[in-house]
C-alpha positions as CSV (number, residue, x, y, z in Angstrom):
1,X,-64.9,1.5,152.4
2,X,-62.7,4.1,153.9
3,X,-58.9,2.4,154.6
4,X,-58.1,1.9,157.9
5,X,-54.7,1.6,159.1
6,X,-52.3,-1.3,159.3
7,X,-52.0,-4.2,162.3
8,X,-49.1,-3.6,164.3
9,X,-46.3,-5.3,163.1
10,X,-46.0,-8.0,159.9
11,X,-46.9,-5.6,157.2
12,X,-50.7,-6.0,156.3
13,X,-52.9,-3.9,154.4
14,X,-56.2,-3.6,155.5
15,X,-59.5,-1.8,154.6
16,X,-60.5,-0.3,157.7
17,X,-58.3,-1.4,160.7
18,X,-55.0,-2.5,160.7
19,X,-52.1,-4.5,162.1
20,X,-48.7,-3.0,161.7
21,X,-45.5,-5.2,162.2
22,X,-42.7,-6.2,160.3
23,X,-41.9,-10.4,161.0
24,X,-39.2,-12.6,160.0
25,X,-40.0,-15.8,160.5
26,X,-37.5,-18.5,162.2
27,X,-37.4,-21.7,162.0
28,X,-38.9,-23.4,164.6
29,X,-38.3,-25.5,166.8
30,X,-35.0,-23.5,167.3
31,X,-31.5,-25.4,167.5
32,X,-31.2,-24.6,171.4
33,X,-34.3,-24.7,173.6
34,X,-33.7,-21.7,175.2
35,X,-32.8,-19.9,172.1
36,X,-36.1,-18.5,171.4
37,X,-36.3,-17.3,175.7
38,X,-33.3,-15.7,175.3
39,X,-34.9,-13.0,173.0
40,X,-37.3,-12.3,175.1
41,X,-35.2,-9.1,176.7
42,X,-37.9,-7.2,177.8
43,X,-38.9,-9.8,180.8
44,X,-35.7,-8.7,182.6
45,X,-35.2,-5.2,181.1
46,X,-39.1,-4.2,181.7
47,X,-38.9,-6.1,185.5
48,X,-41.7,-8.7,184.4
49,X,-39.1,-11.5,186.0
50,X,-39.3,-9.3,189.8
51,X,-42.8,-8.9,189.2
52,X,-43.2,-12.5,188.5
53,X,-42.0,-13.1,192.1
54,X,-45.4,-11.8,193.5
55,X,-47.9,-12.8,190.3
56,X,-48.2,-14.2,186.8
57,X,-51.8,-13.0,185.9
58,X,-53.5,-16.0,187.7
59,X,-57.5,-15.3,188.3
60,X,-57.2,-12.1,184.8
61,X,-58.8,-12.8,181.4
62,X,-57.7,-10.8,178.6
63,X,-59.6,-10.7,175.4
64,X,-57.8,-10.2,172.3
65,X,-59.2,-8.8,169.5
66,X,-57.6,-9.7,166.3
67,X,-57.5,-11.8,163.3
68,X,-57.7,-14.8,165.8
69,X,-55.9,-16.8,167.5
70,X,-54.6,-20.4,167.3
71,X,-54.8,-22.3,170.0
72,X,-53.5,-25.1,169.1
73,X,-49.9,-24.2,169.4
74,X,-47.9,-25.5,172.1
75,X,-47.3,-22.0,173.7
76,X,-51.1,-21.7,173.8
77,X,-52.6,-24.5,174.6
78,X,-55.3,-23.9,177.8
79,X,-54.6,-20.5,177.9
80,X,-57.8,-19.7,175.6
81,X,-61.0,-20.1,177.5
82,X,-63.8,-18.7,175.4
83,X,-63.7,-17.2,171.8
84,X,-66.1,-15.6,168.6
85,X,-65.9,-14.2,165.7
86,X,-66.9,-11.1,164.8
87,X,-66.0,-11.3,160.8
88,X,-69.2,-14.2,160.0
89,X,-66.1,-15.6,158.4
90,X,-64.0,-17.8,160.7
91,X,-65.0,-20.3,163.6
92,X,-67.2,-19.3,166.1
93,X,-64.3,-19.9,169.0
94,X,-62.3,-17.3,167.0
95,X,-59.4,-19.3,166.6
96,X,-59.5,-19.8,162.5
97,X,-57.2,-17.1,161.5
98,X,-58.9,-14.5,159.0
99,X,-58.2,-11.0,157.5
100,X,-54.9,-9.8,156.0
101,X,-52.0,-11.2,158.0
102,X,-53.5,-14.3,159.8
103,X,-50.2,-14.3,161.8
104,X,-51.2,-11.4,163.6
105,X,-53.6,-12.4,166.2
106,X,-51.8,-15.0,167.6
107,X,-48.2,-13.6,167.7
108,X,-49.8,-10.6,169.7
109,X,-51.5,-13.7,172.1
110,X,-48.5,-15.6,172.6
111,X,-46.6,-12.1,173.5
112,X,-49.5,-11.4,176.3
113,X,-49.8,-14.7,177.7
114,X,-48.1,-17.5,176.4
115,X,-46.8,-20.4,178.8
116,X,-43.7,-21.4,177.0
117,X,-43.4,-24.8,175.1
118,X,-45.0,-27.7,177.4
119,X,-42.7,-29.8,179.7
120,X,-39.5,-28.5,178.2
121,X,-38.3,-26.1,181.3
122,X,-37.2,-22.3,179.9
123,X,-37.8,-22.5,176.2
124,X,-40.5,-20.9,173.6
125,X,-42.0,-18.3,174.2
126,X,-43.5,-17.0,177.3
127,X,-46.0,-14.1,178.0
128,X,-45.5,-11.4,180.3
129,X,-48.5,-12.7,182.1
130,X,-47.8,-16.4,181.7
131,X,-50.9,-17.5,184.3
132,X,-54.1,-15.0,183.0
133,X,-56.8,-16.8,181.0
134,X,-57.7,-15.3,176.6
135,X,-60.7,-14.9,174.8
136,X,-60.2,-14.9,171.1
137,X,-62.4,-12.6,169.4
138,X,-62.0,-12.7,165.4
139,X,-61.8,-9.6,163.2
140,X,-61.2,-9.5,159.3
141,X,-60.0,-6.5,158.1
142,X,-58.2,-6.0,154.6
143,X,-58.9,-6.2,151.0
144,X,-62.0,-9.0,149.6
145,X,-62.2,-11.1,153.3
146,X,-65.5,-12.2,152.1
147,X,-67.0,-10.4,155.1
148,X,-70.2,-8.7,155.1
149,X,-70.0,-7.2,158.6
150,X,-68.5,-3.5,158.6
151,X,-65.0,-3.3,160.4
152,X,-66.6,-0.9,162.5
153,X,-69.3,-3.3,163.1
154,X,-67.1,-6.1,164.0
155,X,-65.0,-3.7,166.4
156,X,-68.2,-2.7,168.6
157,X,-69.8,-6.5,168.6
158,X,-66.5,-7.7,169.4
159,X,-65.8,-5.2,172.5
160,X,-69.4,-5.8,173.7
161,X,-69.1,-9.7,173.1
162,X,-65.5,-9.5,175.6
163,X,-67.3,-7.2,178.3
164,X,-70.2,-10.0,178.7
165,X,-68.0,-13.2,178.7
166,X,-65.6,-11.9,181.8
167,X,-63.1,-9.7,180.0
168,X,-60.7,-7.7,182.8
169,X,-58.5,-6.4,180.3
170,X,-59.1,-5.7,176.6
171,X,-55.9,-5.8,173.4
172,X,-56.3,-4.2,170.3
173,X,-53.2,-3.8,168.5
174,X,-55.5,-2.3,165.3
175,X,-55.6,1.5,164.7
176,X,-58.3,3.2,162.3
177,X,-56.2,5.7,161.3
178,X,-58.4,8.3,161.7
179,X,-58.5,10.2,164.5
180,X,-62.4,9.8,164.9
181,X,-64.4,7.2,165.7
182,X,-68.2,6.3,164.9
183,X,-70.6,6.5,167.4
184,X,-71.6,3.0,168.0
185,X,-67.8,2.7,169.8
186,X,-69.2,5.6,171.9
187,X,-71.5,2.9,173.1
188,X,-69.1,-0.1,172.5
189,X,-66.2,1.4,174.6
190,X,-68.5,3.3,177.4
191,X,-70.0,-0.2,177.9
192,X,-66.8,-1.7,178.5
193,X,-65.6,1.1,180.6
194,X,-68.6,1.0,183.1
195,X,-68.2,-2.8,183.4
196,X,-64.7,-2.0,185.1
197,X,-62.8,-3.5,181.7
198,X,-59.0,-1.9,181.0
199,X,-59.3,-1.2,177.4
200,X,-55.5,-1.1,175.3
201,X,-54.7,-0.2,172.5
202,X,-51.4,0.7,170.3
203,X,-50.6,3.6,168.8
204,X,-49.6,2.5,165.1
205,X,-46.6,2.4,163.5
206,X,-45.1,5.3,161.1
207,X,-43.3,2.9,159.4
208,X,-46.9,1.1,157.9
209,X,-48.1,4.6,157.1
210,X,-49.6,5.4,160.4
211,X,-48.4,8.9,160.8
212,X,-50.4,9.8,163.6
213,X,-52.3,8.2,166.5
214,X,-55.5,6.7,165.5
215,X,-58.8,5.6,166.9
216,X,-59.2,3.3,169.2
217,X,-55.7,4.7,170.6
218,X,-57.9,8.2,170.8
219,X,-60.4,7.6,172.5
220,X,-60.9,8.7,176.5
221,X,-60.0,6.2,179.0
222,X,-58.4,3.7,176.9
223,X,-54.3,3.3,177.4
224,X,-52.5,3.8,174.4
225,X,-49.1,2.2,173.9
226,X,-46.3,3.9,172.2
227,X,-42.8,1.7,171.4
228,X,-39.4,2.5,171.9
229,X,-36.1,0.4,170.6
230,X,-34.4,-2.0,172.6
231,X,-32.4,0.9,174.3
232,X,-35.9,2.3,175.3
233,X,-35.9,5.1,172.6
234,X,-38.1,6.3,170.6
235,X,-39.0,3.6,167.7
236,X,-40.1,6.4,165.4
237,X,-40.4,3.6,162.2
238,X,-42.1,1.3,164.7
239,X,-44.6,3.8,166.8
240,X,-46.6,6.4,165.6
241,X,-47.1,9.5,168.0
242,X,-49.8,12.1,169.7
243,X,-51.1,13.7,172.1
244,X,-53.5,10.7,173.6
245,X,-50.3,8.4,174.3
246,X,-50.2,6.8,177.3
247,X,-47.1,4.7,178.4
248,X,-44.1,3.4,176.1
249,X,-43.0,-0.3,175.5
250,X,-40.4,-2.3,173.5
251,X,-42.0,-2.5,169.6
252,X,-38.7,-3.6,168.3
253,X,-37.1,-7.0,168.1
254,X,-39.8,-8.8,169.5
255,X,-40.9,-12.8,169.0
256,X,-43.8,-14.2,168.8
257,X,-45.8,-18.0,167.7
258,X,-46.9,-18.0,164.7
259,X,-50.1,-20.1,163.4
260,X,-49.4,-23.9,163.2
261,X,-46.4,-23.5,165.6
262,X,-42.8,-21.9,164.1
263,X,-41.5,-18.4,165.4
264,X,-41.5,-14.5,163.9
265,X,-39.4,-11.5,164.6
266,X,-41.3,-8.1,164.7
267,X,-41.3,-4.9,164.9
268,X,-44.3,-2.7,166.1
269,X,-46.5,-1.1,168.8
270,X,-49.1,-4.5,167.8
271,X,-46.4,-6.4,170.1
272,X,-46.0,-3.3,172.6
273,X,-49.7,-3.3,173.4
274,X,-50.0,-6.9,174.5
275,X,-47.0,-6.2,177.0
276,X,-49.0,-3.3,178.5
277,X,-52.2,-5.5,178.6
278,X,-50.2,-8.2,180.4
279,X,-48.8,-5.4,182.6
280,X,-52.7,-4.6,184.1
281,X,-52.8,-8.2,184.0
282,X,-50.6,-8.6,186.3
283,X,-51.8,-5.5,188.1
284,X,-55.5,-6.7,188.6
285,X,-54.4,-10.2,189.6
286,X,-52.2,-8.7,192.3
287,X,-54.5,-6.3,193.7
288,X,-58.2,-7.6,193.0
289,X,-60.0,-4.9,194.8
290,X,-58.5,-2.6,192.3
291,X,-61.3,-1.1,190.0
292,X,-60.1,-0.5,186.7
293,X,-59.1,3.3,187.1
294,X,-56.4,1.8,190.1
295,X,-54.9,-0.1,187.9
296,X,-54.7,2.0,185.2
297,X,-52.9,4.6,188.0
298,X,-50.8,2.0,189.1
299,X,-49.7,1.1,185.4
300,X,-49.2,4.9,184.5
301,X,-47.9,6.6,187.9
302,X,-44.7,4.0,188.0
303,X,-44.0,4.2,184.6
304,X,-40.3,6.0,184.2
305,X,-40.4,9.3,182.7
306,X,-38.7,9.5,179.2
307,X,-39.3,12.6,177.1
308,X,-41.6,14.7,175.4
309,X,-45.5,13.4,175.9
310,X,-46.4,12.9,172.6
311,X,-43.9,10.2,172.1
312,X,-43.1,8.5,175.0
313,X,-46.2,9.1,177.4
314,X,-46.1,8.9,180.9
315,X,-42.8,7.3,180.7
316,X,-41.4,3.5,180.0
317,X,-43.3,1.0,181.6
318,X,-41.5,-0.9,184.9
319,X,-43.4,-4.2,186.0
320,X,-41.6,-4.0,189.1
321,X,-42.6,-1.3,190.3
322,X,-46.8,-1.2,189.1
323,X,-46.8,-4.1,190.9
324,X,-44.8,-2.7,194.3
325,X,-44.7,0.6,194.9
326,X,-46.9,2.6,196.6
327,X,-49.2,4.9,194.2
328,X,-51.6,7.4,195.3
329,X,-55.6,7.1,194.7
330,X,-56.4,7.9,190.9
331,X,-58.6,10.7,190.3
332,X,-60.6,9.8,187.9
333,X,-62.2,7.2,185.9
334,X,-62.7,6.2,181.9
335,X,-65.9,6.0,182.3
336,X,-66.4,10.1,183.1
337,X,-63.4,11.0,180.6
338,X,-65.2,9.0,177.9
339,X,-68.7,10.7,179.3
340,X,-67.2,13.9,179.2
341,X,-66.0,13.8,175.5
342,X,-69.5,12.5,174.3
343,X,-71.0,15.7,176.0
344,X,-68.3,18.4,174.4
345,X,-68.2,16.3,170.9
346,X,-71.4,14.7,170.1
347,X,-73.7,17.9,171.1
348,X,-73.9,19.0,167.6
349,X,-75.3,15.3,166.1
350,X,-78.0,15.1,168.6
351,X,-81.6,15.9,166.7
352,X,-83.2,19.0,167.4
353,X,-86.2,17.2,169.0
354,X,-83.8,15.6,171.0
355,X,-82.3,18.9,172.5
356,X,-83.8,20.6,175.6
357,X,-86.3,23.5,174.2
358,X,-84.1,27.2,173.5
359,X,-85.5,29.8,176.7
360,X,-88.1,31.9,175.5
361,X,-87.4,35.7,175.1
362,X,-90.1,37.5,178.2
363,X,-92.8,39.1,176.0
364,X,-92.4,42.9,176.7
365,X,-94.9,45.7,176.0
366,X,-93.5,48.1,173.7
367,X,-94.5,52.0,174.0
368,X,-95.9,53.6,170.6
369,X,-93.2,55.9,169.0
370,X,-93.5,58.8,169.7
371,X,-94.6,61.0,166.2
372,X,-92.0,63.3,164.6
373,X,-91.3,67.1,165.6
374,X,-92.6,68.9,162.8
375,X,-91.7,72.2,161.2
376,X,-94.0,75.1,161.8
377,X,-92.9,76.8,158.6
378,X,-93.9,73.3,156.7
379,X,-96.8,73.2,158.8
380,X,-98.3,76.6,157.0
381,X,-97.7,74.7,152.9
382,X,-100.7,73.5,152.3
383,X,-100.3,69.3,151.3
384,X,-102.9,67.5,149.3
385,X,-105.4,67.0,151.9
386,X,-105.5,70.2,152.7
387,X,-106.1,71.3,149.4
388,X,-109.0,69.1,149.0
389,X,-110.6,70.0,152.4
390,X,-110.0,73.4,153.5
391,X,-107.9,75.3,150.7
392,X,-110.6,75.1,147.8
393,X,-113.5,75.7,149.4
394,X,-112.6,78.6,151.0
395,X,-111.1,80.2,147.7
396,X,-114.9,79.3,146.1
397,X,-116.6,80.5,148.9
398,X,-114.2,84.1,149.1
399,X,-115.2,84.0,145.3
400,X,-118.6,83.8,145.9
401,X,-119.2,86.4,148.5
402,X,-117.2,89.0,146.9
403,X,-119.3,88.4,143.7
404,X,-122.0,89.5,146.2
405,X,-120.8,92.3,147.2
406,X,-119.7,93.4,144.0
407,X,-123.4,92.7,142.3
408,X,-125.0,94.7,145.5
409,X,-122.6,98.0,144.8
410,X,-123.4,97.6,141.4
411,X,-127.2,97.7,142.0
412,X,-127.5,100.5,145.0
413,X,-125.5,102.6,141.9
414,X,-127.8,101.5,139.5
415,X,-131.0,102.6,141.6
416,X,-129.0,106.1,142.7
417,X,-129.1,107.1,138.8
418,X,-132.3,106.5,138.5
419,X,-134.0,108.6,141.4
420,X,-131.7,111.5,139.8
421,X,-133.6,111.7,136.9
């Protein structure tokens, strides 16, 4: 199998796709209730907490596609409301953690939407959209996970599987690490795209080997997360970079459930994507006429700008004001830019049978050359036809005559001679 990258945060080595973080695990419950809330920066620093004032992701469900996610935790308990598996190895409502770094899945859920821990006011974790609804789709990726399903394979049923139970808003805190994709996701991804689905992704992490952005982050019309440090700057262990980024959002310091309840600090763009996907969340719930395009303006257009593209995006993402401020119409779609690329790119795959017949050349009447100028003084040496036709006979007939002639001169002097006498 060809290796993909990492997950997004605790370090995990996978075959195909990965995670990439970096977790320490606390003990949990904490000594304070508030303790683990109070780590949470980003809800005030990122205006979640203004935004909250108008919306907390009520009527939005967000799949999240990962190495599952447990529901049972306190945090997450009825915020899942559907689930699969795309591995053929864990439970068919995709809450059995599976893969490399099981931890994954639901760290990145309880970052997106989690509701804090029950009736105990201001303490666990909460989400950024604390109200919108999950679907848990499974994915195994890493070394002997007993599955028989490709990554890739798992990736495109897994996408199509979110599209047709109600997905708004799509996580992937995976990378390929490849800048390609196959062509199934062409399908996978347009599908999802044409459905009106926000599809996010994060950009890797340097730090697990991901060097460069990788697929799905490349892709047309999907919103790739970058993350910066607490002081919004670049996280260059913690975020890889490219040309396709999107938006930046914290990577560093962040919390997250773990499986079975109990807490882990991480680092990576796996914990900035669900913060962007909670973002749209919040976006879509607000403004429900939006198609998915107008909240992907919305989400990009308010972001604050940092720095160069390549790292930081449009800018750091503000809560406050996607949810706001007044943004002009967006001018285009995923769905075209996605169309677009499979037209320029995929040209060259399609089957010659397939392609529209190559214009025929008009079928032109061509003069006969015209013959050679030739040389009078050649013209007068005789050639080998010549010879045979004209030349010889001519010399046998000259011969033959002037044997005449010379036979009848001989005879009218012979007969002269003879009348002498």
């Amino acid at each position: 199998m060809r290796a993909w990258g990492r997950w997004g945060g605790v370090v995990a080595t996978a075959v195909i796709v990965g995670v990439t973080l970096g977790s320490t695990v606390l003990d949990a419950p904490p000594a304070h209730a508030d303790q683990i809330r109070d780590m949470e920066y980003w809800l005030t620093d990122y205006g979640f907490d203004e935004a909250w004032l108008t919306t907390k992701g009520a009527g939005v469900t967000v799949a999240v596609i990962d190495t599952g996610v447990d529901g049972s935790v306190a945090e997450l308990k009825g915020a899942i409301v559907g689930g699969m598996d795309a591995s053929g190895i864990g439970s068919p409502n995709g809450q059995t953690p599976v893969g490399d770094n099981e931890q994954h899945g639901t760290m990145v859920a309880s970052l997106l939407a989690g509701r804090g821990r029950g009736p105990v006011p201001d303490s666990g974790v909460i989400g950024v959209a604390p109200e919108a609804e999950l679907l848990a789709a499974s994915v195994a990726f890493g070394t002997d996970t007993g599955s028989t399903v490709s990554n890739d394979d798992q990736i495109a049923a897994a996408v199509r599987w979110a599209v047709d139970n109600g997905a708004d808003v799509i996580n992937m805190s995976l990378t390929r690490n490849t800048l390609d994709w196959p062509q199934s996701w062409d399908d996978a991804f347009l599908y999802a795209f044409e459905n009106d689905v926000v599809v996010v992704a994060a950009a890797g992490n340097r730090g697990a080997g991901t060097t460069s952005v990788g697929a799905p982050a490349t892709i047309p019309g999907v919103i790739t997360v970058a993350g910066v440090d607490r002081n919004g700057e670049a996280s260059f262990d913690a975020s890889s970079q490219g040309i396709t980024i999107s938006v930046a959002a914290p990577s560093e310091d962040l919390v997250g459930v773990v499986p079975g309840g109990g807490y882990a600090k991480w680092d990576g763009t796996s914990g900035a994507a669900p913060i962007v996907s909670g973002l749209v969340a919040l976006v879509r719930s607000a403004y429900p006429e939006l198609d998915a395009a107008g909240a992907i303006n919305r989400v990009l257009s308010t972001a604050e700008p940092r720095g160069p593209a390549q790292i930081y995006g449009n800018g750091l993402i503000d809560a406050a004001a996607a949810i706001n401020d007044e943004v002009p119409a967006a001018t285009t779609d995923p769905a075209t830019l996605l169309k677009d690329w499979i037209h320029l790119h995929r040209r060259a795959a399609v089957a010659p049978s397939e392609e529209e017949p190559a214009p025929q050349e008009p079928i032109t009447v061509k003069a006969d050359p015209v013959p050679p100028e030739q040389d009078s003084f050649a013209a007068l040496i005789p050639n080998s036809f010549t010879m045979a036709t004209v030349t010889v006979p001519l010399l046998v007939l000259g011969g033959f005559v002037i044997l005449m002639v010379l036979m009848g001169i001989g005879a009218t002097r012979h007969f002269r001679r003879i009348l002498r006498r």
